[in-house]
C-alpha positions in Angstrom: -32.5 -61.7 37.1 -30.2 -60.5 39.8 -27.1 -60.9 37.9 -28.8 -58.3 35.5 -30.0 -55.4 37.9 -26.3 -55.9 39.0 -25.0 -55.4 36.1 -27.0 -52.7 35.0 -26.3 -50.5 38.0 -22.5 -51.4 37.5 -23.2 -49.5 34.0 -25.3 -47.1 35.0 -22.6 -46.3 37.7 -19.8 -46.3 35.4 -21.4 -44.1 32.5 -22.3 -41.5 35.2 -18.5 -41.7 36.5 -17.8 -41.1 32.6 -20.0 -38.3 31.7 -18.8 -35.8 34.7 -15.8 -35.3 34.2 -17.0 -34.5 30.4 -19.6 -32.0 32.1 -16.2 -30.2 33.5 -14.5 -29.6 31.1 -17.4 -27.9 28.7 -18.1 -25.4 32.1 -14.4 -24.8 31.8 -14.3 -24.1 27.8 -17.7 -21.9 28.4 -15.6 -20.0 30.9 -12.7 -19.4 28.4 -12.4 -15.8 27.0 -10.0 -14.7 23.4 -7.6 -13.0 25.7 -5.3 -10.3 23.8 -1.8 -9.6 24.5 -0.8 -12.6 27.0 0.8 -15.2 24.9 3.9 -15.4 24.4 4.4 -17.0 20.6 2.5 -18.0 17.6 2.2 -21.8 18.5 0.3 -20.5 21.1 -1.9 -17.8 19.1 -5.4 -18.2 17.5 -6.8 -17.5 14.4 -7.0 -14.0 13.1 -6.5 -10.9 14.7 -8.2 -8.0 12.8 -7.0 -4.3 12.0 -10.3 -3.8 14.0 -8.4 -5.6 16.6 -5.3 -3.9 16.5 -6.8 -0.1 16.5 -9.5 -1.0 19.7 -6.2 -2.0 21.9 -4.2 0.9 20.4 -7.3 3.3 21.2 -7.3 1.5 24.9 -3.8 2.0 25.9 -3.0 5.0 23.6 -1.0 4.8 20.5 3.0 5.2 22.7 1.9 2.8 24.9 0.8 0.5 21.9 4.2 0.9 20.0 6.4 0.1 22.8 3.8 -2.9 23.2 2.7 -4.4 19.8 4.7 -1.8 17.7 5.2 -4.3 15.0 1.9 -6.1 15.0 -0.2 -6.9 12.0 -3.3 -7.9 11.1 -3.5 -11.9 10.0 -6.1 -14.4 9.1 -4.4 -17.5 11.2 -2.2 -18.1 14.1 0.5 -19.5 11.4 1.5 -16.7 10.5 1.2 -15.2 14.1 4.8 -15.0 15.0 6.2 -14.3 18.6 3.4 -12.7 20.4 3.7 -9.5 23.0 7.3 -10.8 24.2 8.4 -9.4 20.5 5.7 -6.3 20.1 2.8 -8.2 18.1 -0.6 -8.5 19.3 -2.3 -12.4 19.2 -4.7 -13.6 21.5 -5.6 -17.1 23.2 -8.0 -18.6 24.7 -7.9 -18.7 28.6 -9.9 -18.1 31.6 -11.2 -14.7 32.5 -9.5 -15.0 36.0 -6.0 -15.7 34.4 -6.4 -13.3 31.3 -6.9 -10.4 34.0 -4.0 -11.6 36.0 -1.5 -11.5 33.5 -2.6 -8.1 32.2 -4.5 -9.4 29.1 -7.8 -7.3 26.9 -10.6 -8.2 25.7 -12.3 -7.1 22.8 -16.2 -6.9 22.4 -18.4 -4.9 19.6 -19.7 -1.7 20.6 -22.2 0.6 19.2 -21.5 0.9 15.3 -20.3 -3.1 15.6 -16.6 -1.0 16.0 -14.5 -2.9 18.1 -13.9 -1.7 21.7 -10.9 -3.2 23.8 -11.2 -3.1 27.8 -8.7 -4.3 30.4 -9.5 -8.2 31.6 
């Protein structure tokens, strides 16, 4: 009888040693935000980046600032076919926190009235 209780709080204490780090790492994906304009090539952009995309940054940081930036940026349905990212002009995003997508100068990119796309500064 004893050598079961034992044994069941050995389990109990190593399932709930288990399941928090687990209960880390989903607080830090749920902190994760599509950051635009930080990474620096296509292995590391995401999927899709729309034209509706494209025009909310170049409305955000005005269409010079845009060319010198992501001047040769299109609009793609996969990170595949990404490219370089912002080191050569095109506009992908990735997935990072909110704290490092503001420090590196990154946007994100929300629906606003109409469902158009509207681009703000992290």
């Amino acid at each position: 009888m004893k050598k079961q209780t034992l044994l069941r709080a050995a389990l109990a204490g190593l399932t709930a040693g288990l399941a928090a780090p687990h209960a880390g790492l989903a607080e830090d994906k749920a902190s994760d935000v599509k950051c635009y304009g930080i990474n620096g090539c296509g292995s590391q952009a995401k999927c899709a980046v729309s034209a509706a995309d494209i025009e909310a940054v170049r409305a955000l940081v005005g269409s010079k600032q845009f060319e010198s930036r992501f001047g040769k940026s299109e609009a793609h349905s996969c990170g595949s076919h990404a490219k370089c990212g912002s080191a050569s002009q095109i506009l992908n995003w990735v997935n990072a926190s909110a704290a490092e997508c503001k420090a590196q100068g990154g946007f994100l990119i929300e629906e606003g009235k109409g469902k158009k796309k509207v681009a703000r500064k992290a």
